[in-house]
mmCIF file of the N, C-alpha and C atoms, coordinates in Angstrom:
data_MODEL
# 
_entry.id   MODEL 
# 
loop_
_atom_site.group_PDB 
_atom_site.id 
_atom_site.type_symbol 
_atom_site.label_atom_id 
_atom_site.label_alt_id 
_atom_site.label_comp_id 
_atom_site.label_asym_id 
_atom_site.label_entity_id 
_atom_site.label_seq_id 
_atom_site.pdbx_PDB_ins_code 
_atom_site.Cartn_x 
_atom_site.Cartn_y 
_atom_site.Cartn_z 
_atom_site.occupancy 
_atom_site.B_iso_or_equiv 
_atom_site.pdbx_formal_charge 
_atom_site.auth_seq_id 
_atom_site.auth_comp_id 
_atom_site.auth_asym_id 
_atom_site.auth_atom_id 
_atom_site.pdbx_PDB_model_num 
ATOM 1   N N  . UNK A 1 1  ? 174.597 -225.456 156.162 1.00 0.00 ? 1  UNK A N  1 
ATOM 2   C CA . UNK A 1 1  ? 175.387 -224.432 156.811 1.00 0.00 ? 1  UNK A CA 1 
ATOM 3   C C  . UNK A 1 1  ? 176.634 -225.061 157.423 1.00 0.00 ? 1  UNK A C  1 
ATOM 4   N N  . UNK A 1 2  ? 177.589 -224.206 157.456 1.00 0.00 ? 2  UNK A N  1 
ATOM 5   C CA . UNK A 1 2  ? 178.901 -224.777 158.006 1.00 0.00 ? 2  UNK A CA 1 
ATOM 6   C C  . UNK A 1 2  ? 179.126 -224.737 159.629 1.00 0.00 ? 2  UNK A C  1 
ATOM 7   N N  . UNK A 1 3  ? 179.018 -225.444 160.418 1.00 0.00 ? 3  UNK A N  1 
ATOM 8   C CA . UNK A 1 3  ? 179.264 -225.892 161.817 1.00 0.00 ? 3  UNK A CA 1 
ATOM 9   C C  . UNK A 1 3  ? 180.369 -225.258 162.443 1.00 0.00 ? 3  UNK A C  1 
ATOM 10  N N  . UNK A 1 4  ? 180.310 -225.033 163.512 1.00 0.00 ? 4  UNK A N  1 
ATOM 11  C CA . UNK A 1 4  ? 181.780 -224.809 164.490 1.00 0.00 ? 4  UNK A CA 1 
ATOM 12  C C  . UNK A 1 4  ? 182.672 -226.157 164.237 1.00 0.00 ? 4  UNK A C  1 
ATOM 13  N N  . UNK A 1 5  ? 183.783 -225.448 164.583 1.00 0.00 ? 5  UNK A N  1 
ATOM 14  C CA . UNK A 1 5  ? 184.744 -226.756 164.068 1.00 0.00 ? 5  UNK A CA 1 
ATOM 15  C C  . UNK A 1 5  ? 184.924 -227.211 163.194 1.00 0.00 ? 5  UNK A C  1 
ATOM 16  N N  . UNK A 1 6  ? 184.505 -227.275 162.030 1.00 0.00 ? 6  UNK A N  1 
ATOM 17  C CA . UNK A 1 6  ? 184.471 -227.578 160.589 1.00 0.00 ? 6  UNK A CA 1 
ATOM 18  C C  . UNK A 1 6  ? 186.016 -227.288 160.549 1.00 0.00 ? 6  UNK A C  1 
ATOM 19  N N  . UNK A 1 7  ? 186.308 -227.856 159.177 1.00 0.00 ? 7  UNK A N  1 
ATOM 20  C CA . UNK A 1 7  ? 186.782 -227.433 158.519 1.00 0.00 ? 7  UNK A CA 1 
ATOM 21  C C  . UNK A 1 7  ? 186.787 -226.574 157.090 1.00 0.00 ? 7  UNK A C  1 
ATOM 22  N N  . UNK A 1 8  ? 187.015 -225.571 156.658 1.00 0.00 ? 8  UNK A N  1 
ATOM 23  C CA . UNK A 1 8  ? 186.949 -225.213 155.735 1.00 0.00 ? 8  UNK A CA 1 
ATOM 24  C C  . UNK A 1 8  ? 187.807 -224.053 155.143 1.00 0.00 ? 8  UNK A C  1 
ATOM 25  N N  . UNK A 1 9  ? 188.083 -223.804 153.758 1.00 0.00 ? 9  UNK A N  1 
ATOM 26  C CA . UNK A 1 9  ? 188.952 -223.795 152.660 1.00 0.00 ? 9  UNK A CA 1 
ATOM 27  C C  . UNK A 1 9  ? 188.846 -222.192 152.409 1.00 0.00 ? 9  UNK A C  1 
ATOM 28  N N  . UNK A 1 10 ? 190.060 -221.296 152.824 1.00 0.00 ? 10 UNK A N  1 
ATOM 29  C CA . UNK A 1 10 ? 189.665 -219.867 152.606 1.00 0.00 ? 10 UNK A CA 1 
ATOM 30  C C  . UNK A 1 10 ? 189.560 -219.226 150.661 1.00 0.00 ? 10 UNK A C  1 
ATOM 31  N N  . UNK A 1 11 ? 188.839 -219.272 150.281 1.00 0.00 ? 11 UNK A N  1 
ATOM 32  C CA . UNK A 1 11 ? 188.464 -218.765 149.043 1.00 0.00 ? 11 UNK A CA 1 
ATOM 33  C C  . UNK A 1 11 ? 188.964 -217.215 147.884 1.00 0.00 ? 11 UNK A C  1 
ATOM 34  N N  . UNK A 1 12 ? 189.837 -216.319 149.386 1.00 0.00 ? 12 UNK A N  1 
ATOM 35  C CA . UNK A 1 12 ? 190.280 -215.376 149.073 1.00 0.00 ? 12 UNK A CA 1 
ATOM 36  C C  . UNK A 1 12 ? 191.567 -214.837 149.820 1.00 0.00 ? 12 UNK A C  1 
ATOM 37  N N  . UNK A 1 13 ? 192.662 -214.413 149.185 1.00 0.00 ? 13 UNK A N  1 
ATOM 38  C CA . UNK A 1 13 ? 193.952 -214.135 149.962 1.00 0.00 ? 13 UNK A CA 1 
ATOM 39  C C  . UNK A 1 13 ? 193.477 -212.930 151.111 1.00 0.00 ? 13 UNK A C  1 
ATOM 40  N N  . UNK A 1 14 ? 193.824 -213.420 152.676 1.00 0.00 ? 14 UNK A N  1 
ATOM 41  C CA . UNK A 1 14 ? 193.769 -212.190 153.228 1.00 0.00 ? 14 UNK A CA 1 
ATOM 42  C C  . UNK A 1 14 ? 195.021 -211.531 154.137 1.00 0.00 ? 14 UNK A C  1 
ATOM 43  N N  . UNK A 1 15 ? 196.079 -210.862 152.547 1.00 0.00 ? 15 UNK A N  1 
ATOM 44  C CA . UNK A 1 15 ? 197.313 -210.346 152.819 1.00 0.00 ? 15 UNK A CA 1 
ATOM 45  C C  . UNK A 1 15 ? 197.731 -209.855 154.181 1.00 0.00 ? 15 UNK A C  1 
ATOM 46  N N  . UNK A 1 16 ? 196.819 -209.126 154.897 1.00 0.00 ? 16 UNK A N  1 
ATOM 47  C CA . UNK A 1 16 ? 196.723 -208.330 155.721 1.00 0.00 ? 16 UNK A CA 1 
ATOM 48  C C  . UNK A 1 16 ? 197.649 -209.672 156.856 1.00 0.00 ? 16 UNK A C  1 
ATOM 49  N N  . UNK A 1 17 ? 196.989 -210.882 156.811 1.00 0.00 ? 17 UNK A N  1 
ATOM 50  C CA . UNK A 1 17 ? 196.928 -211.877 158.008 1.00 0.00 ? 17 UNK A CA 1 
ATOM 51  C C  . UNK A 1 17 ? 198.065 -212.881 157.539 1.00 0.00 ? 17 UNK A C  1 
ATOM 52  N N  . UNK A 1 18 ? 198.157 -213.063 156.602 1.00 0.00 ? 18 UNK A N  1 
ATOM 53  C CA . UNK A 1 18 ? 199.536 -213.903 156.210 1.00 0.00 ? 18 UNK A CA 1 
ATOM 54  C C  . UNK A 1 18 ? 198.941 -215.374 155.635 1.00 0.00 ? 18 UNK A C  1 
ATOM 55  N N  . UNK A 1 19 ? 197.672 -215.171 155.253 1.00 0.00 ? 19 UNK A N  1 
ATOM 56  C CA . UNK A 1 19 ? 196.738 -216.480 154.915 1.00 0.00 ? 19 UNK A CA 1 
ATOM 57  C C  . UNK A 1 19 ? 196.256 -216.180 153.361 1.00 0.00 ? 19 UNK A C  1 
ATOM 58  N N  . UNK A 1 20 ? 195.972 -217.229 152.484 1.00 0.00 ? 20 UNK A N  1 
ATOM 59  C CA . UNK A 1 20 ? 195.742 -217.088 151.112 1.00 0.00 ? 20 UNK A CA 1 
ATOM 60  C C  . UNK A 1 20 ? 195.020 -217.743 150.959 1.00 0.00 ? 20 UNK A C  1 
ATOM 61  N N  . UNK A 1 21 ? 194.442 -218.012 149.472 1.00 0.00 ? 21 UNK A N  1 
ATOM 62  C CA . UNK A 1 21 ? 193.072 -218.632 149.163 1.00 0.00 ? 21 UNK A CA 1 
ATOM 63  C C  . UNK A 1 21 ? 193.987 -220.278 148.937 1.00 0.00 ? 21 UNK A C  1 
ATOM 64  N N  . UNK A 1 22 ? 192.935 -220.786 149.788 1.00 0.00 ? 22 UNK A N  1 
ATOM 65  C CA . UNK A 1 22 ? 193.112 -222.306 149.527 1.00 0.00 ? 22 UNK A CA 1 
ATOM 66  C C  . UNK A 1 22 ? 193.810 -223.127 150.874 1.00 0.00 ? 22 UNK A C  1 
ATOM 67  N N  . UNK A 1 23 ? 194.235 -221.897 151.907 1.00 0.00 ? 23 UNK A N  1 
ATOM 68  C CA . UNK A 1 23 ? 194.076 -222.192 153.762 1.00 0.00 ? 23 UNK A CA 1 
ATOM 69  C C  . UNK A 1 23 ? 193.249 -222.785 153.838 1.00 0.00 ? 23 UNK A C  1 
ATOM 70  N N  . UNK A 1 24 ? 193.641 -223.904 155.194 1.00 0.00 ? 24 UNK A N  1 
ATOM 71  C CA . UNK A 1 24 ? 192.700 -224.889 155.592 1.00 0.00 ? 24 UNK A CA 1 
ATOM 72  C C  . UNK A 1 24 ? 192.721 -223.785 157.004 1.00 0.00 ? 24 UNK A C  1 
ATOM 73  N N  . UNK A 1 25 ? 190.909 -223.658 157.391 1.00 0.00 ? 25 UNK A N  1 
ATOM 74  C CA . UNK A 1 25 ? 191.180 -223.254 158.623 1.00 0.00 ? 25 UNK A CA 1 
ATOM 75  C C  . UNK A 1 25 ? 189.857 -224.217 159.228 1.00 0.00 ? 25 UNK A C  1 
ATOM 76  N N  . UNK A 1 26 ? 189.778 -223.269 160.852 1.00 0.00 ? 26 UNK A N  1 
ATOM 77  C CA . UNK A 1 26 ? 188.565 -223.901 161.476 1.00 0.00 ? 26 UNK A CA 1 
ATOM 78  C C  . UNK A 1 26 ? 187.736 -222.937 162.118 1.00 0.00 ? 26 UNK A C  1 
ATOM 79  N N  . UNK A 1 27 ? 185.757 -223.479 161.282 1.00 0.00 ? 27 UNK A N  1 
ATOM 80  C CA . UNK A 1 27 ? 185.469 -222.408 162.396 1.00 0.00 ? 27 UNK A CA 1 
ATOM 81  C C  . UNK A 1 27 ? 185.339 -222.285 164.072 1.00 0.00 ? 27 UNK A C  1 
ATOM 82  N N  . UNK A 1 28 ? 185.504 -221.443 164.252 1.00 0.00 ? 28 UNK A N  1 
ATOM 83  C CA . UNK A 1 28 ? 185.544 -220.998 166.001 1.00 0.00 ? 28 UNK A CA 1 
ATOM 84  C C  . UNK A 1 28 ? 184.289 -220.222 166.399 1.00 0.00 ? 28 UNK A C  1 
ATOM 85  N N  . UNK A 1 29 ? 183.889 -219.525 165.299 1.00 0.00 ? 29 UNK A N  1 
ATOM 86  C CA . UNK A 1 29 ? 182.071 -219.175 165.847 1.00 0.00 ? 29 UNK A CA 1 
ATOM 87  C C  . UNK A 1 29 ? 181.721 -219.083 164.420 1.00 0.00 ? 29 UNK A C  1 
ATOM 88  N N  . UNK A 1 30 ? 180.493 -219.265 164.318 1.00 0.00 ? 30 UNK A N  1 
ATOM 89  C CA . UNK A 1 30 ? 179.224 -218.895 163.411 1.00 0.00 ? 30 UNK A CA 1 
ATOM 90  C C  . UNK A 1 30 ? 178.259 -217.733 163.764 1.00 0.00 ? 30 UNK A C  1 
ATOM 91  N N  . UNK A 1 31 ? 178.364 -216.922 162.160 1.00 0.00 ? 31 UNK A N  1 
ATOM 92  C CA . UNK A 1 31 ? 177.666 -215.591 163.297 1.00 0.00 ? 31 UNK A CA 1 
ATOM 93  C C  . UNK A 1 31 ? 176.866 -215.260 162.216 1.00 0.00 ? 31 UNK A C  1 
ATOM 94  N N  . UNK A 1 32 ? 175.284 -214.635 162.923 1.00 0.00 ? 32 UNK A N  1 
ATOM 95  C CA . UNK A 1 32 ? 173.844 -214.804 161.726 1.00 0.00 ? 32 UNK A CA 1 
ATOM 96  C C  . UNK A 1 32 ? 173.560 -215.729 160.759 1.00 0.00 ? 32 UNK A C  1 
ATOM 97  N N  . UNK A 1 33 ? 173.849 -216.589 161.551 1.00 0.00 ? 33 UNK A N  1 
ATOM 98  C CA . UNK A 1 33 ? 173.102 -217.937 161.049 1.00 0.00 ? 33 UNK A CA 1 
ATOM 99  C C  . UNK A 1 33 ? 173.714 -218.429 159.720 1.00 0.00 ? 33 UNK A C  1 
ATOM 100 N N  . UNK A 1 34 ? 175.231 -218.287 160.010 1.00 0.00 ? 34 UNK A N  1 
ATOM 101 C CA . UNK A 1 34 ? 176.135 -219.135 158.552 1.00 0.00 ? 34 UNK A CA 1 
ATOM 102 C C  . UNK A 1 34 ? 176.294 -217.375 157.748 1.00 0.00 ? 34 UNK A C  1 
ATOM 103 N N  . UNK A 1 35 ? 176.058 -216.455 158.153 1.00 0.00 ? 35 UNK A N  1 
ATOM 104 C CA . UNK A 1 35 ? 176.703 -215.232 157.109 1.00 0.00 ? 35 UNK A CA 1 
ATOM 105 C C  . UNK A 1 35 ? 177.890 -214.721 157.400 1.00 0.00 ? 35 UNK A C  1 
ATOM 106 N N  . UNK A 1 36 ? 178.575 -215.251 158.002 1.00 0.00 ? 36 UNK A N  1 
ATOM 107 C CA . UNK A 1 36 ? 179.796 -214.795 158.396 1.00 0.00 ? 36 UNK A CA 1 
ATOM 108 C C  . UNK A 1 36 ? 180.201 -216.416 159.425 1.00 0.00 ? 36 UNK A C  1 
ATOM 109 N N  . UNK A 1 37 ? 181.620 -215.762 159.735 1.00 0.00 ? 37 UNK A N  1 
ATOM 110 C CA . UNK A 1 37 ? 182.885 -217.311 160.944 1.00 0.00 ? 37 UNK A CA 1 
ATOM 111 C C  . UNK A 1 37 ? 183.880 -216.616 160.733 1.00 0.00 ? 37 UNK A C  1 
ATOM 112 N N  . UNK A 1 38 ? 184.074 -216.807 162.441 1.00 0.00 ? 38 UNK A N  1 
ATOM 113 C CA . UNK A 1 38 ? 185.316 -216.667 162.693 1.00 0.00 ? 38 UNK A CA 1 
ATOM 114 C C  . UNK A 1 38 ? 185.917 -217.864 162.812 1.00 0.00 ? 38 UNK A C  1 
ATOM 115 N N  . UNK A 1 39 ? 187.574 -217.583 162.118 1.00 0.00 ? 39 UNK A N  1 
ATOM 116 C CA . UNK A 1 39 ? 187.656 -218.862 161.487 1.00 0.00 ? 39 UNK A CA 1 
ATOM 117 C C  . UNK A 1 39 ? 189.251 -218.956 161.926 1.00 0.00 ? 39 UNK A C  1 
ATOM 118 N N  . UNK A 1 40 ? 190.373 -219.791 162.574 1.00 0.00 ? 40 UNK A N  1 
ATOM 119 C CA . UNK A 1 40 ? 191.532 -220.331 162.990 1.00 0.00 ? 40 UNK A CA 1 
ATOM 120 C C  . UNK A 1 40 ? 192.055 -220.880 162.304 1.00 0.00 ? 40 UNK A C  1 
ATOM 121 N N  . UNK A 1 41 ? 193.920 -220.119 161.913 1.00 0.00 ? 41 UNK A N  1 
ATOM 122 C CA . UNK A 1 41 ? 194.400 -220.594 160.544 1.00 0.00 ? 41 UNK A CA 1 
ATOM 123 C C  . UNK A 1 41 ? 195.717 -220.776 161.627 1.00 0.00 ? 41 UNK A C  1 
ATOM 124 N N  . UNK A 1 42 ? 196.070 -222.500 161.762 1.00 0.00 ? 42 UNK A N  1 
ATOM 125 C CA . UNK A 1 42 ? 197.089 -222.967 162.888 1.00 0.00 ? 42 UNK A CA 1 
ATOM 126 C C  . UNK A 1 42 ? 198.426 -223.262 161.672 1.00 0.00 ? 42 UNK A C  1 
ATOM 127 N N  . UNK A 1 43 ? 199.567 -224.163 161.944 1.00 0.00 ? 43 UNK A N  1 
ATOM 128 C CA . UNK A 1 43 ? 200.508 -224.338 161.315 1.00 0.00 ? 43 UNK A CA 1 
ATOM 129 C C  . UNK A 1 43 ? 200.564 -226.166 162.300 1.00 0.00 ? 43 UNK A C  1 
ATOM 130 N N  . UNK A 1 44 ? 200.928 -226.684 161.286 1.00 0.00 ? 44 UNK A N  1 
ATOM 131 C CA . UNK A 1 44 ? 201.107 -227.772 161.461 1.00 0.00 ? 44 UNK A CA 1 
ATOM 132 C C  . UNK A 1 44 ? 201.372 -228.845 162.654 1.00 0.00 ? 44 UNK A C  1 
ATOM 133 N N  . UNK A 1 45 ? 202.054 -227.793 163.599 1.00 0.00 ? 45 UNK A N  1 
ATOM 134 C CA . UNK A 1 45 ? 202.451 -227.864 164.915 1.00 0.00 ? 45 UNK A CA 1 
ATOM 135 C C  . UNK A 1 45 ? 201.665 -227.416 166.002 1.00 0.00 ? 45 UNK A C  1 
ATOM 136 N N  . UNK A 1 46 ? 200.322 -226.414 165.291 1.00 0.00 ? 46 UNK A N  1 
ATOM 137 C CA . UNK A 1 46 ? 199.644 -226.084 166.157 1.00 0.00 ? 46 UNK A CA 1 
ATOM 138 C C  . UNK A 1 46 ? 199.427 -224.851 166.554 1.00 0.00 ? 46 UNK A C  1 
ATOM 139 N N  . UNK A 1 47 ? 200.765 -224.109 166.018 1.00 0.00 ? 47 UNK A N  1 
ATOM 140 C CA . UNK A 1 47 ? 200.693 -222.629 166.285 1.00 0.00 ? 47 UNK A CA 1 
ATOM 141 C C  . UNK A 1 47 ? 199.889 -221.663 165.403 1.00 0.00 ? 47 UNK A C  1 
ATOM 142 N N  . UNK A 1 48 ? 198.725 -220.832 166.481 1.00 0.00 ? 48 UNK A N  1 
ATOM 143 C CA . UNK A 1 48 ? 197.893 -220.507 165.677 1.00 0.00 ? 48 UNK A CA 1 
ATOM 144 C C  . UNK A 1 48 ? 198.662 -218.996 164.572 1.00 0.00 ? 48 UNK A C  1 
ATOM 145 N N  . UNK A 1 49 ? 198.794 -218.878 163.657 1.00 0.00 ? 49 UNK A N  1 
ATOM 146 C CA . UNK A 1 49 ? 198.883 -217.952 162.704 1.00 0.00 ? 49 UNK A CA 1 
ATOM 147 C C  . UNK A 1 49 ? 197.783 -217.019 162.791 1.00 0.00 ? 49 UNK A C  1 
ATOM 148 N N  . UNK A 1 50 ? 196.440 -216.877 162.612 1.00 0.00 ? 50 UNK A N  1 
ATOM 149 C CA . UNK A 1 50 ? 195.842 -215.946 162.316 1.00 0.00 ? 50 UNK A CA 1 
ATOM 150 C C  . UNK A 1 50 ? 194.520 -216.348 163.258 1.00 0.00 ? 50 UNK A C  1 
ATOM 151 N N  . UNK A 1 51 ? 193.763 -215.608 163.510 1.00 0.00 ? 51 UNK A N  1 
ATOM 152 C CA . UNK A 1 51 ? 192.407 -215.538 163.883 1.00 0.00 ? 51 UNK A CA 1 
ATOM 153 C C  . UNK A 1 51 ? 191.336 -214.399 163.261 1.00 0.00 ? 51 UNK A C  1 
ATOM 154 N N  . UNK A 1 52 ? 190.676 -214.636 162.458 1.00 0.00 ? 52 UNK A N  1 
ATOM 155 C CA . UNK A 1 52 ? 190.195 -213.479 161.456 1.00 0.00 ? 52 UNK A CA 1 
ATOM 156 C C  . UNK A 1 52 ? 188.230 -214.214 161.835 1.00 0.00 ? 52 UNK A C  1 
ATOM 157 N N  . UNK A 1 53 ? 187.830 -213.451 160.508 1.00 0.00 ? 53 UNK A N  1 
ATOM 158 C CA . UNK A 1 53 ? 186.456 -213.365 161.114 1.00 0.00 ? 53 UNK A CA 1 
ATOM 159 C C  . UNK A 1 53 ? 185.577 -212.318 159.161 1.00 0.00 ? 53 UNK A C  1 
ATOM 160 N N  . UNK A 1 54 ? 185.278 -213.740 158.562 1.00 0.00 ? 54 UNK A N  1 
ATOM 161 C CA . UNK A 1 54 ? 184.719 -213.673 157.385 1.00 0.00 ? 54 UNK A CA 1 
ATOM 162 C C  . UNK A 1 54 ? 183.274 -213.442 157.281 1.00 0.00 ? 54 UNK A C  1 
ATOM 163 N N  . UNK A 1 55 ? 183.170 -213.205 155.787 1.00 0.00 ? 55 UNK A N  1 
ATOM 164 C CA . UNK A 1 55 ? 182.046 -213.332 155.391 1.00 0.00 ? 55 UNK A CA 1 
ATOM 165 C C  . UNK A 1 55 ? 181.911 -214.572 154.763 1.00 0.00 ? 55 UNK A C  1 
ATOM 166 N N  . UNK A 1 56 ? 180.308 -215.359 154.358 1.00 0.00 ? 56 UNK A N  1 
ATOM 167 C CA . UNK A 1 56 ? 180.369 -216.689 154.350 1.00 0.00 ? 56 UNK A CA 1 
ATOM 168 C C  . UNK A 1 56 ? 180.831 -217.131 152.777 1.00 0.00 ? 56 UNK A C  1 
ATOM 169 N N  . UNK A 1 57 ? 180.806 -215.931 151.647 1.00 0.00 ? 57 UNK A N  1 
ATOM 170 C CA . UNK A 1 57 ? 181.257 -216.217 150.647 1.00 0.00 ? 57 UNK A CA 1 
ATOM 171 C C  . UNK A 1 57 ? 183.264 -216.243 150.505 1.00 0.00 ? 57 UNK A C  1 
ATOM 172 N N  . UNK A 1 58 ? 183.930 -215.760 151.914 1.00 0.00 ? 58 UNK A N  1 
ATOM 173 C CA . UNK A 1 58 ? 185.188 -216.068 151.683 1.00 0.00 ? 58 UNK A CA 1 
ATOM 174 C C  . UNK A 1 58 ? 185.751 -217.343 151.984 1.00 0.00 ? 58 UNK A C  1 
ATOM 175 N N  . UNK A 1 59 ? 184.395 -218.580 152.227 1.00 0.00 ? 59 UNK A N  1 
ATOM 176 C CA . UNK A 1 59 ? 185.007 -219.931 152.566 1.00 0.00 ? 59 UNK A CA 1 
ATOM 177 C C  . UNK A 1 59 ? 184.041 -220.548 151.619 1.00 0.00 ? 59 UNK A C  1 
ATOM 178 N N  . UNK A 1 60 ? 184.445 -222.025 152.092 1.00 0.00 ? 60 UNK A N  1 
ATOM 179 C CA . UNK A 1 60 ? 184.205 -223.219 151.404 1.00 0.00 ? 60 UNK A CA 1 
ATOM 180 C C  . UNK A 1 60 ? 184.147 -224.105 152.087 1.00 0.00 ? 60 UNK A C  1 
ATOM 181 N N  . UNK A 1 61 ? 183.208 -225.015 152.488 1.00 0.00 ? 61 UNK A N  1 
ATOM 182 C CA . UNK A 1 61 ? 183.399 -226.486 153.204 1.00 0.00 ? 61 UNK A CA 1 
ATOM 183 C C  . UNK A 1 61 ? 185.101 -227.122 152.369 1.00 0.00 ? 61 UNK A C  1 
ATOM 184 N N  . UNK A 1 62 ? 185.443 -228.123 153.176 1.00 0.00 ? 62 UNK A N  1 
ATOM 185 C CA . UNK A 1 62 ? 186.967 -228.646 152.558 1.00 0.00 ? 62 UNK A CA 1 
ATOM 186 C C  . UNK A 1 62 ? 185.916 -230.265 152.293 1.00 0.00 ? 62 UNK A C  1 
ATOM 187 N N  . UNK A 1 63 ? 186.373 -230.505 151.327 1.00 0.00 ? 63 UNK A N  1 
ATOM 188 C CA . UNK A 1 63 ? 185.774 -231.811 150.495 1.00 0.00 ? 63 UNK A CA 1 
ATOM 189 C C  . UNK A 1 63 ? 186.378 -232.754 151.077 1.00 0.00 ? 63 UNK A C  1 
ATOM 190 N N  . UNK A 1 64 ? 186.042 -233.948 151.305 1.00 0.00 ? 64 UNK A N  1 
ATOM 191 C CA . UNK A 1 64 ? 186.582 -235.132 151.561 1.00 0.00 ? 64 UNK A CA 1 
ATOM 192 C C  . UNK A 1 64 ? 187.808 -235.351 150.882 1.00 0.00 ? 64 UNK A C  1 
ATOM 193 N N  . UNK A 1 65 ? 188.022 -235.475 149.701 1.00 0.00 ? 65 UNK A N  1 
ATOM 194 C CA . UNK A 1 65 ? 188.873 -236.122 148.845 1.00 0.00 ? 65 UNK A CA 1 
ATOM 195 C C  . UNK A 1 65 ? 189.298 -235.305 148.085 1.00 0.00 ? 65 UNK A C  1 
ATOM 196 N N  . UNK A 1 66 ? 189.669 -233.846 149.143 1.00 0.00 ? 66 UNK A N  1 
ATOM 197 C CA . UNK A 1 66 ? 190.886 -233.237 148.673 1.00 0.00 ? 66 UNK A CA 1 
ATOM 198 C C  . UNK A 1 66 ? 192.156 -233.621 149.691 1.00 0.00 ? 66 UNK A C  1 
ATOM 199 N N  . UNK A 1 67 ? 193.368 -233.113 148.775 1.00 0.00 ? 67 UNK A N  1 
ATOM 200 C CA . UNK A 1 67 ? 194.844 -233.370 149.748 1.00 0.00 ? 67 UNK A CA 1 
ATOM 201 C C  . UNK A 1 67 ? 195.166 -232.038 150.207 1.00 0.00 ? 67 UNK A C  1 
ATOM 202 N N  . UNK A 1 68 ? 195.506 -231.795 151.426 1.00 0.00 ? 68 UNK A N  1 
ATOM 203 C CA . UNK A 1 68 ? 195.809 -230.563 152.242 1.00 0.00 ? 68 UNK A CA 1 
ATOM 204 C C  . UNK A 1 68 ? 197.719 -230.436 151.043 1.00 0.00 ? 68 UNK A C  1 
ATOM 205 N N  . UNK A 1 69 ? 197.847 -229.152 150.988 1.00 0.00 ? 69 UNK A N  1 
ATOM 206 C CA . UNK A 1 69 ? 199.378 -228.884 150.598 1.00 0.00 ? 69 UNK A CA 1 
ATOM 207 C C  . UNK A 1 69 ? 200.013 -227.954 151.508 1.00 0.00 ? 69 UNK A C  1 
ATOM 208 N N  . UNK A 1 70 ? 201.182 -227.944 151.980 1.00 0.00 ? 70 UNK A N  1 
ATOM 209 C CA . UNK A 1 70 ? 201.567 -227.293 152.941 1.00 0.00 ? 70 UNK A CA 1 
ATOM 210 C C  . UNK A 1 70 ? 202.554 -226.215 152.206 1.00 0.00 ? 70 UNK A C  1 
ATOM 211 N N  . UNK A 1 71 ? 202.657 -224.917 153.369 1.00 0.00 ? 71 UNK A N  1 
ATOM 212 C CA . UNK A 1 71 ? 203.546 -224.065 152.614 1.00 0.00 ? 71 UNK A CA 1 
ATOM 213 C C  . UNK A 1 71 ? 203.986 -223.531 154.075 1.00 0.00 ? 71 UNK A C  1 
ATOM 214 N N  . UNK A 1 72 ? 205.176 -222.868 154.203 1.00 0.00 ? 72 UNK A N  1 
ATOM 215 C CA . UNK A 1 72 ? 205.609 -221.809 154.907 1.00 0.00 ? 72 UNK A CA 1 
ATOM 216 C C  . UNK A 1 72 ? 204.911 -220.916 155.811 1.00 0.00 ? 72 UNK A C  1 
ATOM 217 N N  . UNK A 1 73 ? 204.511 -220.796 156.901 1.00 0.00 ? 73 UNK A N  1 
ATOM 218 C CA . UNK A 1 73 ? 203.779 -219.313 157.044 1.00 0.00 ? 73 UNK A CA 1 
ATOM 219 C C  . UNK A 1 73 ? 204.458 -218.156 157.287 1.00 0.00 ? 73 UNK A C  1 
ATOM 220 N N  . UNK A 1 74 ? 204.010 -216.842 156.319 1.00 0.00 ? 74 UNK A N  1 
ATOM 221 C CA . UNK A 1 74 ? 204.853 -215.937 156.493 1.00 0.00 ? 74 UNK A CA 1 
ATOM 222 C C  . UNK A 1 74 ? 204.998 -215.548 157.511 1.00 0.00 ? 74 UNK A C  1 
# 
């Protein structure tokens, strides 16, 4: 199961929030036991962009020995 604080990899664009599949975020709670996280999508500097709140199939643990790519936030 994925931990508070983790990191992990959003799996699906969520237009609404200005975040897309393949955001690095963090979780901030775990809720029913890994079926859902609320999850913190910051910008490089720190400023948080979004605060949303998934189901556990819209993430992904982030792998070791991937490279983060940066983009713009809308």
């Amino acid at each position: 199961m994925i931990e508070e604080h983790e990191q992990v990899v959003l799996t699906r664009d969520l237009p609404d929030h200005g975040i897309v599949a393949g955001d690095i975020g963090v979780v901030v709670a775990v809720h029913q036991a890994g079926a859902g996280y609320t999850l913190e999508f910051m910008t490089v500097a720190g400023d948080t962009i979004a605060i949303v709140t998934v189901d556990a199939a819209d993430v992904r643990p982030a792998r070791e020995r991937e490279v983060p790519h940066v983009r713009a936030a809308e």
